[in-house]
Structures are given as structure tokens and as C-alpha cells.
C-alpha positions as CSV (number, residue, x, y, z in Angstrom):
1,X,-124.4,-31.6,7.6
2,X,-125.1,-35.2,7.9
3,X,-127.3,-36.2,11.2
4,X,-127.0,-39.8,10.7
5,X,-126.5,-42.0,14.1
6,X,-123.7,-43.8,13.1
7,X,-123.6,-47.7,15.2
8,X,-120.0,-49.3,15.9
9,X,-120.2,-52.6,17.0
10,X,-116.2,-54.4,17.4
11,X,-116.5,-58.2,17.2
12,X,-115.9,-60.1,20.8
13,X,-114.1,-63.3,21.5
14,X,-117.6,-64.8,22.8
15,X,-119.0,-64.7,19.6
16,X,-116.1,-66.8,17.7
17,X,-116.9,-70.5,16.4
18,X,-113.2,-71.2,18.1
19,X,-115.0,-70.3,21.9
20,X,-115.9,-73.2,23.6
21,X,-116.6,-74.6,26.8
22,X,-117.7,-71.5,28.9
23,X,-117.6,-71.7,32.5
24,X,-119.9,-69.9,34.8
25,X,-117.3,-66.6,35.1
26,X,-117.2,-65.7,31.3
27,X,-113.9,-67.2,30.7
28,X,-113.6,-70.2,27.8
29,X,-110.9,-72.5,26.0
30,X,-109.8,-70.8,22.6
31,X,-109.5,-73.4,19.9
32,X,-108.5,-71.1,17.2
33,X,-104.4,-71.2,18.3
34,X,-102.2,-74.1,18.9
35,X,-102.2,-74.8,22.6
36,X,-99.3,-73.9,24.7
37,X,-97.0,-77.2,25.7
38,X,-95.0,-76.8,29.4
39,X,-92.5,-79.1,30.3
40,X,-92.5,-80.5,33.7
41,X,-89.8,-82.1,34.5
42,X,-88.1,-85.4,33.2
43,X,-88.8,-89.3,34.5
44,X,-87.6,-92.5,33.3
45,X,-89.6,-94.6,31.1
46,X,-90.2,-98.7,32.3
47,X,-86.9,-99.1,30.6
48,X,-85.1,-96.8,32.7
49,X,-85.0,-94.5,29.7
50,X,-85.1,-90.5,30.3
51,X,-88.7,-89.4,29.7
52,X,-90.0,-85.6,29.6
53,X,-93.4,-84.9,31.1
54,X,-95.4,-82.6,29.2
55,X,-98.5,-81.3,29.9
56,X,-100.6,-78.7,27.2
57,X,-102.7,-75.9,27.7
58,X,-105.2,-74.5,25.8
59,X,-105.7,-70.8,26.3
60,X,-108.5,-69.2,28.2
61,X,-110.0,-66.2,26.9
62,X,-112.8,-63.7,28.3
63,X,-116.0,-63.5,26.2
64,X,-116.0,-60.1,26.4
65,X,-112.7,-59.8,24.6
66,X,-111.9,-57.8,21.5
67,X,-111.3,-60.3,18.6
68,X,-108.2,-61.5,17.0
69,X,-107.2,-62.2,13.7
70,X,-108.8,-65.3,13.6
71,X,-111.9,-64.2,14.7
72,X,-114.8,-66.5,12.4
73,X,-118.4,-65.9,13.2
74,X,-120.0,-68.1,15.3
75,X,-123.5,-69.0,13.7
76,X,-126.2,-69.0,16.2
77,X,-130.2,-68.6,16.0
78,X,-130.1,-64.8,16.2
79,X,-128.2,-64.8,13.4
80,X,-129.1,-67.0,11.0
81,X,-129.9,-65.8,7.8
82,X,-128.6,-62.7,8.1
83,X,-125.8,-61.3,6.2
């Protein structure tokens, strides 16, 4: 029988060269997918022209969360150099 300890680490949003801008609670802006537009509402334009108002969101993610597809390593000190 094999007695090897066996180590299973699952890569984590906050370690993701999309991650940026961390706030103090853990939560950051994902750069990785297109941002999601809202619509809110419709004005008119200097020309009396109907004008939408959009507004774009990127999406806030917890650094603790499990990676998605387009997870890329972010490089940092720690691991630099390392493969």
C-alpha cells in the first residue's frame, strides 16, 4: 500500500491576472469576461433625438472563489521562477 500524503490545491479567483482592484472585503472587478451592459431608460439627445442610457458593469467576484475557465496565473514574488 502506498502511504504517500497526497496535497490538492484547486486554483482561486484571487490568484488570476484578470483580478483587480480588491477592496477591503475580498471582493474584486473580474477583467477576464465582457462586462455586463444595463439599460436605463431612454432620453433625448440635444437634437430632440431618442437616446438610450446605458450604463456597464464589470462583475465582482470573491477571491476565495473556485476558478473558471479562464483562470491564467497571476505572477507574483512567491512565485516566480517556479514551474
Amino acid at each position: 500500500m502506498n502511504d504517500k500524503i497526497v496535497t490538492v490545491t484547486f486554483e482561486k479567483c484571487g490568484g488570476c491576472r484578470f483580478w483587480q482592484k480588491p477592496d477591503g472585503k475580498g471582493f474584486a472587478d473580474c477583467y477576464g469576461n465582457p462586462p455586463t451592459v444595463l439599460l436605463l431608460g431612454v432620453t433625448q439627445d440635444a437634437l430632440g433625438r431618442p437616446a438610450m442610457q446605458l450604463e456597464t458593469f464589470v462583475p465582482r467576484v470573491a477571491k476565495d472563489r473556485a476558478a473558471c475557465s479562464r483562470y491564467q496565473p497571476q505572477a507574483d514574488f512567491s512565485t516566480i521562477g517556479r514551474s
